[in-house]
N, CA, C and O atoms as a GROMACS GRO file, in nm:
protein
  468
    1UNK      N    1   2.290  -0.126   0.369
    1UNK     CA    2   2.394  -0.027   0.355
    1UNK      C    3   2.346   0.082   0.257
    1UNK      O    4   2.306   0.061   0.143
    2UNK      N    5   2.356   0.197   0.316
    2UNK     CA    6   2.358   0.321   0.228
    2UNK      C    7   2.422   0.339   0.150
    2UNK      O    8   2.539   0.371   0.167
    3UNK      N    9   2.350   0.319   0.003
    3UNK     CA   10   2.474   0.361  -0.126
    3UNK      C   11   2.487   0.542  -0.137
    3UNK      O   12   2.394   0.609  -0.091
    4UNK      N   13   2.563   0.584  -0.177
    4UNK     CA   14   2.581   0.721  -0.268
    4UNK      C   15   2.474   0.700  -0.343
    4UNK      O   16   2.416   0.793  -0.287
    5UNK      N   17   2.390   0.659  -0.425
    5UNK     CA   18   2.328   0.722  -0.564
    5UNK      C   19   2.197   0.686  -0.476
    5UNK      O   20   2.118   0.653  -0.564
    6UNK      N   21   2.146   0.676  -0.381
    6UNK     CA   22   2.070   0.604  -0.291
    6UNK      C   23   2.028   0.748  -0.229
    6UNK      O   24   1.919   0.795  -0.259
    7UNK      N   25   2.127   0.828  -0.131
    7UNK     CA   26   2.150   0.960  -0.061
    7UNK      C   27   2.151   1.094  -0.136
    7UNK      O   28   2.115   1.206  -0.100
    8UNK      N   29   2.205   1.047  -0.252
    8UNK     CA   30   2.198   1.137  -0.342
    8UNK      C   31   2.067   1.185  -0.395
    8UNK      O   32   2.040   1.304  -0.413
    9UNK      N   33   1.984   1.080  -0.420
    9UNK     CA   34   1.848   1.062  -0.481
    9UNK      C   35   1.782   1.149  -0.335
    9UNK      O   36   1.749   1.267  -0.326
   10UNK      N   37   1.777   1.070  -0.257
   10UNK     CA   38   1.712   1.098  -0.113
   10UNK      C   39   1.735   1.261  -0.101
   10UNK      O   40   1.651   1.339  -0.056
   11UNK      N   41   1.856   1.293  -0.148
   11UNK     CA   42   1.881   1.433  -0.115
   11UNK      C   43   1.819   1.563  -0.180
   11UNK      O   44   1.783   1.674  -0.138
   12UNK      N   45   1.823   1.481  -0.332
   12UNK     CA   46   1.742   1.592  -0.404
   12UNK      C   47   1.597   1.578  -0.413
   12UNK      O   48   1.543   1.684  -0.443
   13UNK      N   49   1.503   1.460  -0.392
   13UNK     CA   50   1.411   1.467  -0.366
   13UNK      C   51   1.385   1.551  -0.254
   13UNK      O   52   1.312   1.646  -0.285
   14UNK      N   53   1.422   1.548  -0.129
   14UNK     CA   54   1.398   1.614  -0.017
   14UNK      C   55   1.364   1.737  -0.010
   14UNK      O   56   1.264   1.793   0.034
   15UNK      N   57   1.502   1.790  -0.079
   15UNK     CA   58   1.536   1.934  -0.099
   15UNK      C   59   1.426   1.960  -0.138
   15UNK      O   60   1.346   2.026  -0.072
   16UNK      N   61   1.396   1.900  -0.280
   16UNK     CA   62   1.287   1.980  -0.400
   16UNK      C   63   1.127   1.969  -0.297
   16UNK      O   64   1.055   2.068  -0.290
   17UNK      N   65   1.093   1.854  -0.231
   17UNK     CA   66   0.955   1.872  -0.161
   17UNK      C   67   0.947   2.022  -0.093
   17UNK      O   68   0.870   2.112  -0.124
   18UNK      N   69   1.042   2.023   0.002
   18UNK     CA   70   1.050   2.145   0.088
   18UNK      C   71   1.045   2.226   0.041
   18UNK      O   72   0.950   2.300   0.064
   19UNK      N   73   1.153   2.267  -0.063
   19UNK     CA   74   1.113   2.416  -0.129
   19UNK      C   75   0.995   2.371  -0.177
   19UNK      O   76   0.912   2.456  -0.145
   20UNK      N   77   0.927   2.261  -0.252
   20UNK     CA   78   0.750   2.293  -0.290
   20UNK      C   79   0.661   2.309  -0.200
   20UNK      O   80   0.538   2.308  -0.208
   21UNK      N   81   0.752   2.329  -0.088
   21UNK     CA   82   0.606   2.341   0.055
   21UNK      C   83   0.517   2.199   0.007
   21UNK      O   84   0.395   2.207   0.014
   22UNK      N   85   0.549   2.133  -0.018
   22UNK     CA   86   0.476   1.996  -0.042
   22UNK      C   87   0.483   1.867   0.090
   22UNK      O   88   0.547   1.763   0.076
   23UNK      N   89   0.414   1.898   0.199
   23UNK     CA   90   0.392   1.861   0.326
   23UNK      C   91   0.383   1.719   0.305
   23UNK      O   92   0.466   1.639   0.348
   24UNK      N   93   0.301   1.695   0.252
   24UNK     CA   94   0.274   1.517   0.210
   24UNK      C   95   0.381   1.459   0.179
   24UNK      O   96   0.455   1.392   0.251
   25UNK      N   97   0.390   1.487   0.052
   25UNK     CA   98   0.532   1.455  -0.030
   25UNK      C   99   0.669   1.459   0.054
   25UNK      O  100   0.741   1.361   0.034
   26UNK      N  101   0.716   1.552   0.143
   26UNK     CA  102   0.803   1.567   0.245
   26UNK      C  103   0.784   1.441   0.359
   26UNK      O  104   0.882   1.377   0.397
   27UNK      N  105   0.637   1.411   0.414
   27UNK     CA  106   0.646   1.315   0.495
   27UNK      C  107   0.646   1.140   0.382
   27UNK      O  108   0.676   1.025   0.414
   28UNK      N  109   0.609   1.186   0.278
   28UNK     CA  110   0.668   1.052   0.203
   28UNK      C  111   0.777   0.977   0.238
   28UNK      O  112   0.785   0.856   0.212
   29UNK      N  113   0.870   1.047   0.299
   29UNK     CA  114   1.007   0.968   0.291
   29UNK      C  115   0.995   0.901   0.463
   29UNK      O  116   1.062   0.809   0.509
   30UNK      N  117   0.895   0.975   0.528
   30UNK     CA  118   0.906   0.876   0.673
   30UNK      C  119   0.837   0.807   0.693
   30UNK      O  120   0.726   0.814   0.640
   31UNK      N  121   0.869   0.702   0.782
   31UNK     CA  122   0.786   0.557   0.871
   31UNK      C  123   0.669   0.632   0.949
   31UNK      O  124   0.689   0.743   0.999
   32UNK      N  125   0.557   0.574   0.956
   32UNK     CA  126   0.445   0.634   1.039
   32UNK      C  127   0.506   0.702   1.172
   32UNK      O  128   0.489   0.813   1.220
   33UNK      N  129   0.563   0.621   1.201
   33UNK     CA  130   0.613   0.629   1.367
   33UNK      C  131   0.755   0.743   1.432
   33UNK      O  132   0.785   0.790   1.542
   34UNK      N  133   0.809   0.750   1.293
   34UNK     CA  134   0.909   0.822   1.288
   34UNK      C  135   0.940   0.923   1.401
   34UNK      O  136   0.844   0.964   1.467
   35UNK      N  137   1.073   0.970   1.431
   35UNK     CA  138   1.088   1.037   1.537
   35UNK      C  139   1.155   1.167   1.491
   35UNK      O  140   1.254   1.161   1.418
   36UNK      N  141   1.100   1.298   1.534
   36UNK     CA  142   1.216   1.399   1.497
   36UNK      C  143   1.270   1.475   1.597
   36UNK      O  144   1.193   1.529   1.676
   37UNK      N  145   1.388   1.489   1.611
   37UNK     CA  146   1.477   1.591   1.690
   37UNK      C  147   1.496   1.731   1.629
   37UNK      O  148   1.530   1.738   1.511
   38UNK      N  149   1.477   1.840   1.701
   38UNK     CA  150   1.498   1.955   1.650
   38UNK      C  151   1.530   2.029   1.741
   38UNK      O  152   1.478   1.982   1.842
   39UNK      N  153   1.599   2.140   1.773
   39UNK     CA  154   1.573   2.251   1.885
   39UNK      C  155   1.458   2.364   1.858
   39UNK      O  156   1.408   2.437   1.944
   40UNK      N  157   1.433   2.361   1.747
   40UNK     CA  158   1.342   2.408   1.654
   40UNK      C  159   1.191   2.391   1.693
   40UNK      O  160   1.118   2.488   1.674
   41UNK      N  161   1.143   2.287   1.740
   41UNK     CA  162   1.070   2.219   1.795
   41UNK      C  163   0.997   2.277   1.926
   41UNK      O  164   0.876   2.273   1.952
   42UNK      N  165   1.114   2.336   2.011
   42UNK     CA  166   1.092   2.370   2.157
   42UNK      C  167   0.984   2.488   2.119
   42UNK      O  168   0.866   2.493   2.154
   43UNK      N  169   1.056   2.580   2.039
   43UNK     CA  170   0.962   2.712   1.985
   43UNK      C  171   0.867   2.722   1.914
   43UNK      O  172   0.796   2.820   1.937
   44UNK      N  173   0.831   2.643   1.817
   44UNK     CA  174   0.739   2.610   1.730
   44UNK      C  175   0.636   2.510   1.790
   44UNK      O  176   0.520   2.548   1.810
   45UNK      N  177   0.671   2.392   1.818
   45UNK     CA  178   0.556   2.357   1.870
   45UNK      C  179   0.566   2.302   2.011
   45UNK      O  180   0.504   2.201   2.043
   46UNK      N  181   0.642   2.366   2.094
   46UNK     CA  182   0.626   2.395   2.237
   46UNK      C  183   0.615   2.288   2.330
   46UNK      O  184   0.549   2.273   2.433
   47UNK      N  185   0.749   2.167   2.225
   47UNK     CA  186   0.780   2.094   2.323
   47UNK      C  187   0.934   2.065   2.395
   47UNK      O  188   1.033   2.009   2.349
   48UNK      N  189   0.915   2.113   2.497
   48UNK     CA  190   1.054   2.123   2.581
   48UNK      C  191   1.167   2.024   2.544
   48UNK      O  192   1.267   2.080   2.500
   49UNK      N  193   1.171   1.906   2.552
   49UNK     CA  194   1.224   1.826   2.494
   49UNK      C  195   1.285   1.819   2.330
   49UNK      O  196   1.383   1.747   2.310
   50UNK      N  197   1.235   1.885   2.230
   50UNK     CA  198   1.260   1.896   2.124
   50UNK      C  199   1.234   1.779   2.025
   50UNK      O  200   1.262   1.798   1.907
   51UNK      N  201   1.189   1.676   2.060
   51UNK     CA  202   1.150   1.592   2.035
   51UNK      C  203   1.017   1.571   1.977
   51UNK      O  204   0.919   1.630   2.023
   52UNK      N  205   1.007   1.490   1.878
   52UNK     CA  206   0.841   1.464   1.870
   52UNK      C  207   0.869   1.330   1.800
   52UNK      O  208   0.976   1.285   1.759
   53UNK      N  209   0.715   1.268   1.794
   53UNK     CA  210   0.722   1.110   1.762
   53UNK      C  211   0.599   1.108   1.659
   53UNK      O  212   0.507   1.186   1.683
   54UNK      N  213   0.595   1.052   1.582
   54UNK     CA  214   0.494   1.025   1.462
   54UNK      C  215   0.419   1.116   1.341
   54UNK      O  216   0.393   1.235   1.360
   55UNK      N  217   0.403   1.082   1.280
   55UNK     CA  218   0.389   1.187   1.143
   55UNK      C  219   0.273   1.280   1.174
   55UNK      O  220   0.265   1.394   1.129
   56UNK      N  221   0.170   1.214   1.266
   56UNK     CA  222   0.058   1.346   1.268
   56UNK      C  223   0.134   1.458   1.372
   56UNK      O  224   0.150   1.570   1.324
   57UNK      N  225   0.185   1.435   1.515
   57UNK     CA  226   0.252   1.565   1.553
   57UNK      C  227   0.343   1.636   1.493
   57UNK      O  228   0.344   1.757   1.515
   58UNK      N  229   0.438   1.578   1.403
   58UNK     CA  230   0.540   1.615   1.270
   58UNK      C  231   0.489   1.695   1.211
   58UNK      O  232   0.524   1.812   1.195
   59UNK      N  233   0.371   1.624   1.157
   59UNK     CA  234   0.309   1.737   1.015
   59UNK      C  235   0.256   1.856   1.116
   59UNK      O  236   0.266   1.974   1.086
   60UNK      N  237   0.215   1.824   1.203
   60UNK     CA  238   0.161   2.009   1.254
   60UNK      C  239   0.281   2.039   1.263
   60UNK      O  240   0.301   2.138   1.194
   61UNK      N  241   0.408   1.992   1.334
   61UNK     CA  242   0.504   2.126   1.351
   61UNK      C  243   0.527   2.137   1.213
   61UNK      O  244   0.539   2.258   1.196
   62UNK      N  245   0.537   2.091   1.123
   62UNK     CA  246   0.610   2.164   1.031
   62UNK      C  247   0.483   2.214   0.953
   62UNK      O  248   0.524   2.247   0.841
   63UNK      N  249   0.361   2.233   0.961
   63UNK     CA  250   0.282   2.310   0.865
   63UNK      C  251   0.287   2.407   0.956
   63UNK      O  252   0.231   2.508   0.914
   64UNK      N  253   0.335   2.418   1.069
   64UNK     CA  254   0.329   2.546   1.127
   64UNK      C  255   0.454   2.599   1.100
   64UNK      O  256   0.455   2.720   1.076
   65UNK      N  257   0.561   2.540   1.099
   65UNK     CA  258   0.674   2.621   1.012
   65UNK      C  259   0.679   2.687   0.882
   65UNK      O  260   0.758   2.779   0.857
   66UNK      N  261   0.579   2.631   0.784
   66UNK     CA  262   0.568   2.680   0.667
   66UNK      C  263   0.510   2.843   0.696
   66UNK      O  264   0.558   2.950   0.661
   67UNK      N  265   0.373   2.807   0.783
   67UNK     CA  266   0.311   2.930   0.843
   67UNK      C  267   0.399   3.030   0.862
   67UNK      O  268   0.388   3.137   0.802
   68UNK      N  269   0.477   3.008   0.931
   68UNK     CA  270   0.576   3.081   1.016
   68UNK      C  271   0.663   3.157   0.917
   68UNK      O  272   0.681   3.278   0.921
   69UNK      N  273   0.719   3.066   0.820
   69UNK     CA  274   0.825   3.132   0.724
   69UNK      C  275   0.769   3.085   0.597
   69UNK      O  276   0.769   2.966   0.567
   70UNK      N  277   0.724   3.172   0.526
   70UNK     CA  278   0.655   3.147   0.410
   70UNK      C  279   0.768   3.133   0.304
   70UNK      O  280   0.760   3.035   0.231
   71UNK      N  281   0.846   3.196   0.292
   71UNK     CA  282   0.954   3.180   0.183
   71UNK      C  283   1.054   3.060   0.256
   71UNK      O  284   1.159   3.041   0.194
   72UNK      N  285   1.042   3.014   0.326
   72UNK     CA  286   1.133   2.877   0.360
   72UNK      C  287   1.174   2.829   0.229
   72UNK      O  288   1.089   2.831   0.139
   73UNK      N  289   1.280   2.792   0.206
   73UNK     CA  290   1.399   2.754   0.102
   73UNK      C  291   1.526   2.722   0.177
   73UNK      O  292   1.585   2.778   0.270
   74UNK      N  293   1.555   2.583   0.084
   74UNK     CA  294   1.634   2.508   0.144
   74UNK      C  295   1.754   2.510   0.028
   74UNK      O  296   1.722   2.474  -0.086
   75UNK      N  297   1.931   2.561   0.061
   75UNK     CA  298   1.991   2.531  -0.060
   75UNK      C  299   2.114   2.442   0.018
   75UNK      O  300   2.193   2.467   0.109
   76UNK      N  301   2.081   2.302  -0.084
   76UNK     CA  302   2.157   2.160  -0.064
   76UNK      C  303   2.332   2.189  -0.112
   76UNK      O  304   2.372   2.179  -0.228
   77UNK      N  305   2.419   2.227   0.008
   77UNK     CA  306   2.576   2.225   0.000
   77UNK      C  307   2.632   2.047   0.003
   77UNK      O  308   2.694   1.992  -0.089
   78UNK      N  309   2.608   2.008   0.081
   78UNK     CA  310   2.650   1.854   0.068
   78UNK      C  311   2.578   1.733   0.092
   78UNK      O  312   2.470   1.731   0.151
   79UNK      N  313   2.628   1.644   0.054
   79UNK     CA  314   2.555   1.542   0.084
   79UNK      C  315   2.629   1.420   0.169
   79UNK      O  316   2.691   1.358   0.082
   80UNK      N  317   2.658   1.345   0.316
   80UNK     CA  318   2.708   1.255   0.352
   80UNK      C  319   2.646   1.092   0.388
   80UNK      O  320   2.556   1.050   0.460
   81UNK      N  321   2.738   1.031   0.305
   81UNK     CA  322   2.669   0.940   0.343
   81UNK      C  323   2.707   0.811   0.459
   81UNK      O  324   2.819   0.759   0.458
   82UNK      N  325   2.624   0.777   0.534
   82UNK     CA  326   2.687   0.689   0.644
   82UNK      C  327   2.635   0.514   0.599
   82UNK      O  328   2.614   0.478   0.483
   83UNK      N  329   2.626   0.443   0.701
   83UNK     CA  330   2.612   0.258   0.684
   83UNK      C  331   2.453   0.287   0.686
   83UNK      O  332   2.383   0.261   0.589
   84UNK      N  333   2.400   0.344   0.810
   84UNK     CA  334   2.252   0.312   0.782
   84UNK      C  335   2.192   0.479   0.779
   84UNK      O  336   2.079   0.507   0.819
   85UNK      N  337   2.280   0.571   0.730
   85UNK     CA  338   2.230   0.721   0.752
   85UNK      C  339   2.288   0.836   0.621
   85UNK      O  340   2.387   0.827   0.548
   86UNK      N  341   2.231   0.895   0.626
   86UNK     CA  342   2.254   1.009   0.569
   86UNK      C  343   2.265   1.168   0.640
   86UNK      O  344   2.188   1.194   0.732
   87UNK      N  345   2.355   1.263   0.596
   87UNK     CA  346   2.354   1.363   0.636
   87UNK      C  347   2.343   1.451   0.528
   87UNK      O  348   2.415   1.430   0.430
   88UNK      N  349   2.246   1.571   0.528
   88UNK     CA  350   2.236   1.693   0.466
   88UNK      C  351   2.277   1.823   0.523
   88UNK      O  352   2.219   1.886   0.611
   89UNK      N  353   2.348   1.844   0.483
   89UNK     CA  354   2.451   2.024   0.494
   89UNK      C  355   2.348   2.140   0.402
   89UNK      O  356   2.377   2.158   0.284
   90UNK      N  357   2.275   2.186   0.441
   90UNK     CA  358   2.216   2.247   0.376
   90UNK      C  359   2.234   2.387   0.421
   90UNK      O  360   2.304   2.397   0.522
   91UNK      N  361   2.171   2.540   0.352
   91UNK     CA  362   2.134   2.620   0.395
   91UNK      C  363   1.992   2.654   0.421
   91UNK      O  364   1.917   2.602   0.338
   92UNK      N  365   1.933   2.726   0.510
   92UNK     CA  366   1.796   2.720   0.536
   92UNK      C  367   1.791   2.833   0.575
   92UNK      O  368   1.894   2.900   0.564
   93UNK      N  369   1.655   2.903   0.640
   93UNK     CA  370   1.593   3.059   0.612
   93UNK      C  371   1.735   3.143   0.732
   93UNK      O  372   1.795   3.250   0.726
   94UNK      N  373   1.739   3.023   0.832
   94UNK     CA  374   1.801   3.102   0.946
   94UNK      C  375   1.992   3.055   0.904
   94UNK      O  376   2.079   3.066   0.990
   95UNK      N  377   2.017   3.017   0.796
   95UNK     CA  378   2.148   2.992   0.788
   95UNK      C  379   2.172   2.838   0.730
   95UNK      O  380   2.089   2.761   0.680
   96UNK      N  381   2.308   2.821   0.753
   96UNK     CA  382   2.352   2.649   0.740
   96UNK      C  383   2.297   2.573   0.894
   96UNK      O  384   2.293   2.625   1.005
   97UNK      N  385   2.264   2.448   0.859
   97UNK     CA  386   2.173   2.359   0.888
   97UNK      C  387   2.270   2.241   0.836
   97UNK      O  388   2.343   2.264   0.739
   98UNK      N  389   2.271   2.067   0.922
   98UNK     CA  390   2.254   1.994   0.920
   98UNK      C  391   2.185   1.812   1.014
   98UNK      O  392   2.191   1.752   1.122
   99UNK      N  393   2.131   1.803   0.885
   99UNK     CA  394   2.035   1.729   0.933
   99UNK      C  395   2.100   1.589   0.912
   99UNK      O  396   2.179   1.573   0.820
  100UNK      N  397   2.075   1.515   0.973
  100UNK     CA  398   2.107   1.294   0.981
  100UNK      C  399   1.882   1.273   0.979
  100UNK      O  400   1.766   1.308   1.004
  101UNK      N  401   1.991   1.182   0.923
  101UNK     CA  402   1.857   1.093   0.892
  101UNK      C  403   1.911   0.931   0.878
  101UNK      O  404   1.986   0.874   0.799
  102UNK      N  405   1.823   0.884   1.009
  102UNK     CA  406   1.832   0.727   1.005
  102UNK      C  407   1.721   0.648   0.919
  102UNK      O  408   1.601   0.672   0.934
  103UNK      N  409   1.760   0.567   0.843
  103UNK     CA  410   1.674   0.469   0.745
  103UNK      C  411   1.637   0.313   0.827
  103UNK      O  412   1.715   0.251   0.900
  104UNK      N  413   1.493   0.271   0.790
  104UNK     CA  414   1.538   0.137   0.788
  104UNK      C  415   1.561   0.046   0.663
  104UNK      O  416   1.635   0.093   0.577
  105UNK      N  417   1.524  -0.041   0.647
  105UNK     CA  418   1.582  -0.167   0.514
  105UNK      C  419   1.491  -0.142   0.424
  105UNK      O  420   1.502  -0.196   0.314
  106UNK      N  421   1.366  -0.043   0.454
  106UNK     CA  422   1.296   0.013   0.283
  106UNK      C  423   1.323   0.085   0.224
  106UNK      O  424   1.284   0.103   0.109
  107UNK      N  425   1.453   0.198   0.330
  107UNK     CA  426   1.438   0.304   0.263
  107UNK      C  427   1.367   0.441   0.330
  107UNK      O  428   1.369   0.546   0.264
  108UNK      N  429   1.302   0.437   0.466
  108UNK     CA  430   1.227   0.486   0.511
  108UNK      C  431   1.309   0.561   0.600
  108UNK      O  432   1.420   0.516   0.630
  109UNK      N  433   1.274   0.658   0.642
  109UNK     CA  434   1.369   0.780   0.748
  109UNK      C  435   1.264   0.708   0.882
  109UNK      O  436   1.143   0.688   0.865
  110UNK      N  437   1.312   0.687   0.967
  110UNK     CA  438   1.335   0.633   1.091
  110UNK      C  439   1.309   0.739   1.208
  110UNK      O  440   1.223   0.757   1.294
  111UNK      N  441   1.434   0.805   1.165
  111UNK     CA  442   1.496   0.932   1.339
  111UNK      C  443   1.559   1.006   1.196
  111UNK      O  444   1.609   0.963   1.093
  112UNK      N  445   1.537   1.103   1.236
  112UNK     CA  446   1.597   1.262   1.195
  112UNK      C  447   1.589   1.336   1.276
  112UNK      O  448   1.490   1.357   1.347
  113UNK      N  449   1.721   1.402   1.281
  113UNK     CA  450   1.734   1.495   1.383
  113UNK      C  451   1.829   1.652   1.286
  113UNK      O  452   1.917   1.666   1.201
  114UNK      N  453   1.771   1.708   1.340
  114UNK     CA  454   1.845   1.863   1.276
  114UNK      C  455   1.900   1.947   1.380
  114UNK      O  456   1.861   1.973   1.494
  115UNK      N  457   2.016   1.991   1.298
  115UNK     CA  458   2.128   2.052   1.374
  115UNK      C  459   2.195   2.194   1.335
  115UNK      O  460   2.244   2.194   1.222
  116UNK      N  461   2.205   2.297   1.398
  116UNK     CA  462   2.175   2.424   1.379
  116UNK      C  463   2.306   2.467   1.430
  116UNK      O  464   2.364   2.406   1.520
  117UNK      N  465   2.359   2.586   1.364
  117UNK     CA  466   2.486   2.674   1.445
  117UNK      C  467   2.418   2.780   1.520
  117UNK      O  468   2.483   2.859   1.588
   0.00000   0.00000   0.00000
């Protein structure tokens, strides 16, 4: 079970990697295998589905997002917490943004998926 001071932690670590453009440190928090959902995805790294699976196709899309938007900055509005998930309400370059993130029993982000207006 997901505590509050658990999501909370998770949240501001997160935040702070991203704004450090700190790629490594950002995939710190996922399972090798990890899965991400994005629509974000389709355009950037040009897969129809939006989908991608494991940290080496991950880390290219998102070092190509850094590419892309060099001032990327992320500002953390809320934090929710679920049984095995977390949600971040954030703002991001193109607006408010929220993201879920599934854990397993280490602690590890699982499935994240991000969600856009």
């Amino acid at each position: 079970m997901i505590t509050k001071d658990f999501a909370q932690h998770f949240a501001s670590e997160w935040i702070d990697a991203w704004n450090a453009h700190d790629l490594e440190r950002i995939l710190s928090h996922y399972t090798d295998d990890f899965t991400m959902s994005s629509p974000r995805i389709a355009d950037i790294a040009g897969e129809p589905s939006g989908i991608l699976r494991g940290k080496d196709a991950i880390r290219a899309y998102w070092k190509r997002a850094f590419e892309i938007a060099p001032n990327l900055h992320f500002d953390l509005i809320e934090t929710f917490v679920g049984a095995d998930s977390v949600v971040l309400h954030y703002h991001g370059v193109r607006g408010p943004a929220a993201e879920v993130f599934f854990f397993n029993g280490d602690g590890n982000v699982v499935r994240a998926s991000a969600n856009y207006q």
